[in-house]
Z-matrix of the N, CA and C atoms (Angstrom, degrees):
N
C 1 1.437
C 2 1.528 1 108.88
N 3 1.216 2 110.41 1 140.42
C 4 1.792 3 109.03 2 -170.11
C 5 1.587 4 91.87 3 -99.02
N 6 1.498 5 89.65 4 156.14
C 7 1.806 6 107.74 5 -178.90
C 8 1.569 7 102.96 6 -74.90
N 9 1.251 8 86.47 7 140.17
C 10 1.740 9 90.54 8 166.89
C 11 1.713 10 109.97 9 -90.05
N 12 1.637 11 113.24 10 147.31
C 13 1.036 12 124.48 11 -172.98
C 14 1.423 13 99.86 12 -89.53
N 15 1.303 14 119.77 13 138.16
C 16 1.678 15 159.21 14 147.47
C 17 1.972 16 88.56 15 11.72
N 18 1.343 17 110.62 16 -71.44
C 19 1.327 18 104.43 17 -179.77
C 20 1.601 19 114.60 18 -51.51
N 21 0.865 20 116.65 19 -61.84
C 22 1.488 21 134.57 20 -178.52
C 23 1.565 22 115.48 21 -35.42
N 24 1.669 23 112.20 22 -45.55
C 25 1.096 24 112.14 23 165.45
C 26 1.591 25 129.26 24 -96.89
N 27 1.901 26 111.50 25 12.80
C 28 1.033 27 112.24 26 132.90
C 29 1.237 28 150.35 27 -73.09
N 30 1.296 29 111.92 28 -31.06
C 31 1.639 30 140.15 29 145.31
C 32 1.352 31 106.26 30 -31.80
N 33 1.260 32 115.22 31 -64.96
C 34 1.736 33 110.29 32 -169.84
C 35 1.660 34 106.35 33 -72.01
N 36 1.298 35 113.60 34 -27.16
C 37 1.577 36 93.66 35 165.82
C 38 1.263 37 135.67 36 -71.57
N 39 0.965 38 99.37 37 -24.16
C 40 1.682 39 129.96 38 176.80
C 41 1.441 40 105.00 39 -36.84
N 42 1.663 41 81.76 40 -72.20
C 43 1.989 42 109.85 41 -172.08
C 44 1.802 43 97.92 42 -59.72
N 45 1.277 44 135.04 43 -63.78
C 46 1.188 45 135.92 44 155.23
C 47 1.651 46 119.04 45 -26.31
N 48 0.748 47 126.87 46 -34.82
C 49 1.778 48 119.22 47 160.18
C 50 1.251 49 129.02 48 -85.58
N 51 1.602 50 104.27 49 -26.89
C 52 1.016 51 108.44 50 153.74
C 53 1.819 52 138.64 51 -78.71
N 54 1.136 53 111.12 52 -31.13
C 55 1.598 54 135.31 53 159.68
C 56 1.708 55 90.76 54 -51.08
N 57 1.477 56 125.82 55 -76.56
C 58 0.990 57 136.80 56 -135.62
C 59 1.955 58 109.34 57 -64.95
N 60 1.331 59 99.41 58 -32.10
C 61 1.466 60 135.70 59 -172.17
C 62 1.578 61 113.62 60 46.43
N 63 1.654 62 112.42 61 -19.67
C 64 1.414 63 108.66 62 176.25
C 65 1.585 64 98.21 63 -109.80
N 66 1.621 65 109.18 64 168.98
C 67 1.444 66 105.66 65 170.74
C 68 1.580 67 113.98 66 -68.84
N 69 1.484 68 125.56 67 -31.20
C 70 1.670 69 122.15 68 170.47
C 71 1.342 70 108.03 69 -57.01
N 72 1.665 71 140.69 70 -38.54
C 73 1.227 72 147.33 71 -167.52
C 74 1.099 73 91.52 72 -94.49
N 75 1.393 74 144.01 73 -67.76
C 76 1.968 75 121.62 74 179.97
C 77 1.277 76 115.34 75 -27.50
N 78 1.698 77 116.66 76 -43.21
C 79 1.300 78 113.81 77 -164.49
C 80 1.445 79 106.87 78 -78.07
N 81 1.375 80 118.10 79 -57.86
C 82 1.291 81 112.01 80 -175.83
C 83 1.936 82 115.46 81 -62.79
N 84 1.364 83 144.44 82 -14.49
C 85 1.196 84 126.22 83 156.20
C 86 1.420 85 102.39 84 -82.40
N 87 1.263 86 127.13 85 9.50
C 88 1.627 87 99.66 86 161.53
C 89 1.796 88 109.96 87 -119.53
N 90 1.188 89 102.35 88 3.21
C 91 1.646 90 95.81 89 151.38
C 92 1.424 91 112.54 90 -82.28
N 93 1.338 92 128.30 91 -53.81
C 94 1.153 93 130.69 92 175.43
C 95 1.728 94 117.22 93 -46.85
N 96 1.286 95 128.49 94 -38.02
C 97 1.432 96 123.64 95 164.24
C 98 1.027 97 110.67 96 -116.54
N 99 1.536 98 154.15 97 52.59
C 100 1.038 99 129.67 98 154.43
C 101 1.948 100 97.70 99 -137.66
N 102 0.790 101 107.19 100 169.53
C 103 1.883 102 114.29 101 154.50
C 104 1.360 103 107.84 102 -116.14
N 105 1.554 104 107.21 103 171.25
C 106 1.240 105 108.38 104 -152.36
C 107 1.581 106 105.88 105 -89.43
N 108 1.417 107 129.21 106 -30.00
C 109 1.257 108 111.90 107 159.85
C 110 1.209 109 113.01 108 -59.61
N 111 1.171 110 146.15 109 -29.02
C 112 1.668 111 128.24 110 170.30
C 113 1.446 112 107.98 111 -60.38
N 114 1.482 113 134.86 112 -43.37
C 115 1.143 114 117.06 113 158.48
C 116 1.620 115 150.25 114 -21.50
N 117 1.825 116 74.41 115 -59.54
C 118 1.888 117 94.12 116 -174.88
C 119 1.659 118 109.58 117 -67.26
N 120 1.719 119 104.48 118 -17.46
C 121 1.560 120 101.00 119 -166.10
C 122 1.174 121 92.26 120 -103.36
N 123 1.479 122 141.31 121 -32.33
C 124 1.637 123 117.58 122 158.53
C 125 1.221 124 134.83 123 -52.54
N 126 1.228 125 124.87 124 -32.36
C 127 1.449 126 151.39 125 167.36
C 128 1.965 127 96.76 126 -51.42
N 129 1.273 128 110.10 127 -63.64
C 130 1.343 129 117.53 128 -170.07
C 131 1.826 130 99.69 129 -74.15
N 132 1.257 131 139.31 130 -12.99
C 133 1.203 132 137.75 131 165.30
C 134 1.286 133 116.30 132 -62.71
N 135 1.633 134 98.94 133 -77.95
C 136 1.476 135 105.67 134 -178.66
C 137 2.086 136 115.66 135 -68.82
N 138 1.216 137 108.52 136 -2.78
C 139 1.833 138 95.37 137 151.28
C 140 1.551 139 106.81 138 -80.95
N 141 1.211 140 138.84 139 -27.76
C 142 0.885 141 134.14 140 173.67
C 143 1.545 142 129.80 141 -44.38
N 144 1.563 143 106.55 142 -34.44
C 145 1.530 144 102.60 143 -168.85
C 146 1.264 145 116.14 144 107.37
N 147 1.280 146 134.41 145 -34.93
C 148 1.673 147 130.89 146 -159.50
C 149 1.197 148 97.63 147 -74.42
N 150 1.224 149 106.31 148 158.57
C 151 1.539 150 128.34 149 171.08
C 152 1.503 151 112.57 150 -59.44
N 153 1.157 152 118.56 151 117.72
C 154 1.778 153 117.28 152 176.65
C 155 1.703 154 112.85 153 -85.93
N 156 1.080 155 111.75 154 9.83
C 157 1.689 156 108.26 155 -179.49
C 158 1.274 157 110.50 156 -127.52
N 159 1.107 158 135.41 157 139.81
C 160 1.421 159 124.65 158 170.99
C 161 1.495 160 126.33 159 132.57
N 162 1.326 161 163.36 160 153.11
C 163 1.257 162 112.50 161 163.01
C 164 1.401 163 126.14 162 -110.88
């Protein structure tokens, strides 16, 4: 399975907060699909600033 890139797993948090709509439901669809280094590197994306859509 190939790694997802830094954007990619900002994207999925994205969709996960949005899916999730409360902060208890953000958290639990992003335990349920993510691992926790995909976390730390979405987290570290979107402080970043870059654009999360696009490619």
């Amino acid at each position: 399975m190939a790694r997802k890139t830094d954007q990619q797993c900002a994207q999925q948090a994205v969709a996960a907060a949005v899916v999730g709509g409360t902060k208890n439901g953000t958290k639990t669809a992003m335990n349920v699909t993510m691992t926790r280094d995909e976390m730390r590197r979405a987290q570290a994306y979107l402080a970043s600033g870059k654009p999360v859509t696009g490619r």
